[in-house]
C-alpha positions as CSV (number, residue, x, y, z in Angstrom):
1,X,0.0,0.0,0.0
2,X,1.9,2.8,-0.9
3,X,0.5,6.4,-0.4
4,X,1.4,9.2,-2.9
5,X,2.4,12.2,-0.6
6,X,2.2,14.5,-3.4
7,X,-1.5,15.9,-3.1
8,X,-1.5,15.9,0.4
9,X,1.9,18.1,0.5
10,X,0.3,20.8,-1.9
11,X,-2.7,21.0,-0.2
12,X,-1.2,21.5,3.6
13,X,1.0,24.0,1.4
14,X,-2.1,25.5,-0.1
15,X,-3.4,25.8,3.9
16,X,-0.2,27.4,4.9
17,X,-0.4,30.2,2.7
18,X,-4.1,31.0,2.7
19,X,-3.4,31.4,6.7
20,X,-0.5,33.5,6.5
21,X,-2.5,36.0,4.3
22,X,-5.4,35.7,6.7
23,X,-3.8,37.1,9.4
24,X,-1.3,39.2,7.5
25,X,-4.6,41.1,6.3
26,X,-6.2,41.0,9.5
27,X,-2.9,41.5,11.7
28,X,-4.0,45.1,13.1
29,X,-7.5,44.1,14.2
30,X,-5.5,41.1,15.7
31,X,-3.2,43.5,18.0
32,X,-5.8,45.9,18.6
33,X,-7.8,42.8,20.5
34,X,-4.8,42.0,22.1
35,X,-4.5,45.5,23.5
36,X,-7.9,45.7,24.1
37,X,-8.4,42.2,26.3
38,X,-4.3,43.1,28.0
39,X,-6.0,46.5,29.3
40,X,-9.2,45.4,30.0
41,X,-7.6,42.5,32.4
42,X,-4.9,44.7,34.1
43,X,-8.1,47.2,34.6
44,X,-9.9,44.1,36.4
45,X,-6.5,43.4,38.6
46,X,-6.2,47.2,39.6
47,X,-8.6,47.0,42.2
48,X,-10.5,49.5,43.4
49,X,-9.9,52.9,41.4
50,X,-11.3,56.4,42.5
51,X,-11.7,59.4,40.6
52,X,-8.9,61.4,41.5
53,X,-6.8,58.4,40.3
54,X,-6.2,56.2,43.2
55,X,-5.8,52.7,43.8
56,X,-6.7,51.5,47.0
57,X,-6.0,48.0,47.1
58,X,-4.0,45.5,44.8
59,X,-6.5,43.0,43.8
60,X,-10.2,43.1,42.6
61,X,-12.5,43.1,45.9
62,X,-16.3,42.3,44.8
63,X,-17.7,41.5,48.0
64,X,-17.1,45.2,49.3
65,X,-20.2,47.2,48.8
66,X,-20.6,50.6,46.9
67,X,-20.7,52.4,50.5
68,X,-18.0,50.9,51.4
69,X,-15.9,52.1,48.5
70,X,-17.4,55.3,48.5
71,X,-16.1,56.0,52.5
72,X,-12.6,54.2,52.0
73,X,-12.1,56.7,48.6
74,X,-13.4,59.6,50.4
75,X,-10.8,58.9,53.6
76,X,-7.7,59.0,51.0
C-alpha cells in the first residue's frame, strides 16, 4: 500500500499560505484585540480605582459594597 504524498503536500502547502494572508490582512485588528483584552484585564486586577486616580488595594475586591468604597475613597 503505498500512499502518494504528493497531493497531500500541496494541499497542507495550499493551507499554509491562505493562513499566512489571513492574518497578515487581519494582523491590526489582531493587535488591537490583544491590546484591548491586556488593558481590560490589568483594569480588572487594579482593584478599586477612584476618581482622583487612586488605587486602594492590589487585587479586585467584589464582595465590598458601593458604600464601602465610597467611604474608603473619600478617607484617602
Amino acid at each position: 500500500m503505498r500512499i502518494d504524498w504528493l497531493p497531500i503536500l500541496f494541499d497542507a502547502q495550499l493551507v499554509v499560505i491562505a493562513a499566512t494572508l489571513v492574518i497578515w490582512a487581519f494582523d491590526d485588528k489582531i493587535k488591537a484585540w490583544e491590546r484591548r483584552v491586556f488593558r481590560r484585564n490589568r483594569r480588572r486586577k487594579a482593584g478599586i480605582r477612584c476618581t482622583d486616580g487612586h488605587i486602594v488595594s492590589g487585587g479586585p475586591v467584589t464582595q465590598m459594597t458601593a458604600e464601602e468604597i465610597v467611604r474608603i475613597c473619600r478617607d484617602l
